[in-house]
C-alpha positions in Angstrom: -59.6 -46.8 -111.3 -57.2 -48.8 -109.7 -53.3 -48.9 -110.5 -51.1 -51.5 -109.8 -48.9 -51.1 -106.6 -50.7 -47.5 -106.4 -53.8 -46.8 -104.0 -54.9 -43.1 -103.9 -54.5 -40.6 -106.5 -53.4 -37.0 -105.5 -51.5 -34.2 -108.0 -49.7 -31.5 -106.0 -48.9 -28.2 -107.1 -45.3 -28.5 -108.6 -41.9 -26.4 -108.0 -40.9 -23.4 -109.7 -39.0 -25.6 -112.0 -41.8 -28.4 -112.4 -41.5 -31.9 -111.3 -39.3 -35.0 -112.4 -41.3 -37.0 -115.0 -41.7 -41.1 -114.2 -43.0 -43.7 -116.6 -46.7 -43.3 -116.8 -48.5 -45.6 -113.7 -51.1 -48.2 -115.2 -53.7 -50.3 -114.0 -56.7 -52.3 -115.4 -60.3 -51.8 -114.7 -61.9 -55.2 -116.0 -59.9 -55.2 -119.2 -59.7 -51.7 -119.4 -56.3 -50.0 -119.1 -56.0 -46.7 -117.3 -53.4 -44.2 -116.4 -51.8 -41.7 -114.8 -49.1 -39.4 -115.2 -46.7 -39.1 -112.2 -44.9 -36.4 -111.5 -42.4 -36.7 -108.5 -44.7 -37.9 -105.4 -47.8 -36.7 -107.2 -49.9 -38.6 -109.4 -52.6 -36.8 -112.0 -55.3 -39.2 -114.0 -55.1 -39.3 -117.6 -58.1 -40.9 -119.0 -60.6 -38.5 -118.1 -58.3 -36.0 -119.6 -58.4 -37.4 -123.5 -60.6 -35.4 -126.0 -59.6 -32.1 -124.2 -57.0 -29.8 -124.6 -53.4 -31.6 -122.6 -50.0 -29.2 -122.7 -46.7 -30.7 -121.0 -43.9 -28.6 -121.1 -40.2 -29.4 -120.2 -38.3 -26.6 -117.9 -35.2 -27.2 -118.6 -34.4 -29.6 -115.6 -33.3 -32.7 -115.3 -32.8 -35.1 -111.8 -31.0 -38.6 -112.4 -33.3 -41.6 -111.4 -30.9 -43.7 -109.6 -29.4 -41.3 -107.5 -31.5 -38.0 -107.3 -28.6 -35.7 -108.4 -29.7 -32.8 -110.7 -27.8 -32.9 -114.0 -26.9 -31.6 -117.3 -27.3 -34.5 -119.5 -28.7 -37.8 -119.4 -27.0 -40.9 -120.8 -29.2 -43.2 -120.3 -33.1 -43.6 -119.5 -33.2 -41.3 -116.7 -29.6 -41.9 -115.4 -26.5 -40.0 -115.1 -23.3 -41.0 -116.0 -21.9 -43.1 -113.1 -25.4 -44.2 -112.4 -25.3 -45.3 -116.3 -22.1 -47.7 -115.5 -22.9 -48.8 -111.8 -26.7 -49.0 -111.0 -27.8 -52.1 -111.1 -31.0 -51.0 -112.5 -28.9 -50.3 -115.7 -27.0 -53.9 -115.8 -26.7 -55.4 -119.3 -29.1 -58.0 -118.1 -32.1 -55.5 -117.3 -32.3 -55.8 -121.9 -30.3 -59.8 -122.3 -32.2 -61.7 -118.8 -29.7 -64.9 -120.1 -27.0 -62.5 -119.1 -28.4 -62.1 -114.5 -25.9 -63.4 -112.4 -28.5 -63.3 -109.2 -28.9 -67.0 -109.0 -25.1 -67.0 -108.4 -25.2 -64.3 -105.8 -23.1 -62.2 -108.2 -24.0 -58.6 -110.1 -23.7 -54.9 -109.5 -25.4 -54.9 -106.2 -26.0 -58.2 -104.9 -28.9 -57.4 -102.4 -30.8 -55.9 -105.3 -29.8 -58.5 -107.9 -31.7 -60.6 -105.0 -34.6 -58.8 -104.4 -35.6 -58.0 -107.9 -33.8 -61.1 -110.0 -33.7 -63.5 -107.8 -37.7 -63.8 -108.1 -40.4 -65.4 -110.1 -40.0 -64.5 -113.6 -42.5 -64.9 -115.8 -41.5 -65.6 -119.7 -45.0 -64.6 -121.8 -46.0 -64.4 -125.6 -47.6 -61.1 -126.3 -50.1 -59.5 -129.4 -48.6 -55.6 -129.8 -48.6 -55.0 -133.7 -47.0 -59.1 -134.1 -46.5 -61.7 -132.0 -43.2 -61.7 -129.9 -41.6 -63.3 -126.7 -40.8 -61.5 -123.5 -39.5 -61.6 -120.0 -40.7 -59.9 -116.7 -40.9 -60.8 -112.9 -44.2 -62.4 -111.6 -45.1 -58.8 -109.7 -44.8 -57.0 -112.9 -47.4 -58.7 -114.9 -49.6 -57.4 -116.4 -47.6 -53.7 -116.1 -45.2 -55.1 -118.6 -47.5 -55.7 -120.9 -49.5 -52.7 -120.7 -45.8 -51.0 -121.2 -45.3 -52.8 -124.2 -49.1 -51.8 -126.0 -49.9 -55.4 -125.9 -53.8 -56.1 -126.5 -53.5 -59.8 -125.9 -50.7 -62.0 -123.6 -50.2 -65.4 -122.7 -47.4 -66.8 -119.9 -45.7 -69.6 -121.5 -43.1 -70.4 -118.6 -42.7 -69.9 -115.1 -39.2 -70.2 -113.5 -37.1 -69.5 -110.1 -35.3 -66.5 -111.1 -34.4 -64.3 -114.0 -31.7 -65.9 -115.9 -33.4 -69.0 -116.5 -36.4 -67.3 -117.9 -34.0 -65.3 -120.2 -32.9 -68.6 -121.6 -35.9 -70.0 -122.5 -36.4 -66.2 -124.4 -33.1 -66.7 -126.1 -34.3 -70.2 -127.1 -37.5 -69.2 -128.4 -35.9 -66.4 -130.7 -34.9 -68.4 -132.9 -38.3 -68.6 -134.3 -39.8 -65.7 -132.5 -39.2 -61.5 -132.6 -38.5 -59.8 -129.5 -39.1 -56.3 -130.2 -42.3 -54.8 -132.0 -42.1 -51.5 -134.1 -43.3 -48.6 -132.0 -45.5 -47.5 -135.2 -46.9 -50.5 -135.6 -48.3 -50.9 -131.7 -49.7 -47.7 -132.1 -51.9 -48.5 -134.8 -55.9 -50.1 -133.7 -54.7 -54.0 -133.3 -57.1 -56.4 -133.7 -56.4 -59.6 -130.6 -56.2 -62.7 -132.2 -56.4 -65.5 -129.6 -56.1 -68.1 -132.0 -53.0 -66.9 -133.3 -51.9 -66.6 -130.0 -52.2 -69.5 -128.4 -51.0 -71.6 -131.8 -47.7 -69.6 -131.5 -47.2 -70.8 -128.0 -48.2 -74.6 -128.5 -45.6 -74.5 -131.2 -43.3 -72.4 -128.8 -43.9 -75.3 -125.9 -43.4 -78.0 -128.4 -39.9 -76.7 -129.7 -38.5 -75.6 -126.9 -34.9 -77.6 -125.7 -36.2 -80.5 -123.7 -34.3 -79.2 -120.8 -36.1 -76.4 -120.6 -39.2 -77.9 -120.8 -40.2 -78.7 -117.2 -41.0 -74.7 -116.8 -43.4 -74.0 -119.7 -46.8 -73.4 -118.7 -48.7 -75.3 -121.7 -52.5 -74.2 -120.7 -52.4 -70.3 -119.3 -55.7 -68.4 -120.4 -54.9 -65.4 -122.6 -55.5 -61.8 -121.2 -57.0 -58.8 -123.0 -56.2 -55.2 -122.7 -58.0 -52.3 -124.5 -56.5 -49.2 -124.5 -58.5 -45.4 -124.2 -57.1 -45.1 -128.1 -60.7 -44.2 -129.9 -58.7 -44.9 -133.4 -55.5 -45.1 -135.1 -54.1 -41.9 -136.5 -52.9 -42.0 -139.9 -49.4 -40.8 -139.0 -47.7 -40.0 -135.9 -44.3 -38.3 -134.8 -42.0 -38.8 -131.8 -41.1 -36.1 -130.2 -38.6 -35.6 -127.7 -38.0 -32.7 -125.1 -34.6 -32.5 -126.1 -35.8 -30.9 -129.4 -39.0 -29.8 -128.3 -39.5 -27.9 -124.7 -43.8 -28.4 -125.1 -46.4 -30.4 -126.5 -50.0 -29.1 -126.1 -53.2 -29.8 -128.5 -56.1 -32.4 -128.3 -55.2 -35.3 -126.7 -56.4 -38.6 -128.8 -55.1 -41.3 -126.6 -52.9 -43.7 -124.7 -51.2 -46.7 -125.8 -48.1 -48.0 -123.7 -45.8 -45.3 -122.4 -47.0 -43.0 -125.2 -49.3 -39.8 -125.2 -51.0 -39.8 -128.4 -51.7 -35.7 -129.4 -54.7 -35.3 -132.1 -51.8 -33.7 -134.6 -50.1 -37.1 -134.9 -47.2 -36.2 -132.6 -46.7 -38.8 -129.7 -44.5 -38.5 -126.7 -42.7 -41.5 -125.0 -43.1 -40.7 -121.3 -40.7 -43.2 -120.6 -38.1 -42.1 -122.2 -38.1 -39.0 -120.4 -38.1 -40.0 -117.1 -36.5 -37.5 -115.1 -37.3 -34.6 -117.2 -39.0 -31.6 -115.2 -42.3 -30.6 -116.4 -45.8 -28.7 -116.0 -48.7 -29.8 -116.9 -52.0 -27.8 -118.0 
């Protein structure tokens, strides 16, 4: 198994009070999408782990993201209050890419705005439960997708930095969703190439003409299978905020979400920074 930007694989026995949740880390054997739950510095493999018996369980603590302070209360994905309105990893153009000032030398943190915006960005058509349009740098492909639940994607566009990728997104929404209902990507999606790649001919063909010198007209489609063995007939968030453990059979994995046998699915992105155990 081999996860992107991640080499060996090690879990640690955690604190007295467990260890701060991250986003799950994924990588791709062939087309094959594998993970692994990371908890602080230590990392614990989740594929050999569905079928069996899988219990998280939130202790109560919480450590900001951005600037490692224990808190109270989170106010945004993982971040504190003054992390919230100052991090730059929490800049309205993380969600609306039209909105980076990078390319100017402008934002929240300029050095960061350079080293993570001022980069390749990718803009991509991806197959989650329908068709939508997306942005991400050139380092994070294909971990956005995987994010996202996406069983097929395509890269449409390739430009200098961020903010120009955004506007070719905002162009393409006119005819094209953004977002995909979680529900729906958790369901058994069938790819659909064909679909695919006519969506993104007739994405290239009506986009602005001066946007057009950065579409990529003749990318290859991907495919990503995730270890979900069948769709559930219903499922449930839940959230550690309302519910200090989940334990039971685990089914699967499908984006950032743990998929229990009972229906009840856990987005372990959402609560980054969370402290848990596992058994």
């Amino acid at each position: 198994m081999h996860l992107l930007g991640y080499s060996a694989l090690v879990y640690v026995r955690p604190i007295m009070d467990g260890e701060p949740l991250h986003k799950m880390l994924a990588g791709l054997d062939g087309n094959d999408v594998t993970y692994a739950l990371r908890l602080g510095a230590s990392t614990l493999p989740l594929n050999e782990r569905i079928g069996g018996v899988f219990t998280i369980r939130f202790t109560g603590a919480r450590t900001c993201m951005s600037c490692g302070k224990r808190v109270k209360k989170f106010y945004g994905q993982g971040l504190c209050w003054p992390c919230l309105t100052s991090a730059p990893e929490a800049s309205e153009c993380i969600v609306r890419p039209e909105l980076c000032r990078a390319h100017l030398g402008e934002g929240r943190d300029p050095q960061w705005e350079k080293d993570h915006h001022l980069q390749e960005h990718f803009v991509y058509l991806s197959q989650t439960g329908g068709i939508k349009v997306g942005v991400t740098r050139s380092t994070q492909v294909p971990v956005r997708w995987i994010d996202q639940g996406a069983v097929l994607a395509v890269l449409i566009a390739r430009t200098p930095y961020r903010q120009l990728a955004g506007a070719i997104e905002v162009d393409l929404k006119r005819t094209l969703a953004d977002k995909t209902d979680w529900r729906r990507m958790l369901q058994q999606v069938e790819p659909d190439p064909d679909a695919l790649l006519a969506t993104r001919d007739a994405a290239v063909r009506g986009v602005a003409p001066e946007l057009l010198q950065w579409m990529l007209p003749n990318e290859a489609p991907r495919t990503l299978t995730y270890p979900l063995p069948g769709s559930l007939p219903k499922v449930t968030s839940v959230s550690f905020d309302k519910l200090a453990e989940v334990s039971g059979r685990l089914h699967g994995i499908k984006g950032q979400y743990l998929l229990w046998a009972d229906g009840r699915v856990l987005n372990v992105r959402n609560h980054s920074g969370y402290h848990v155990e596992v058994e």
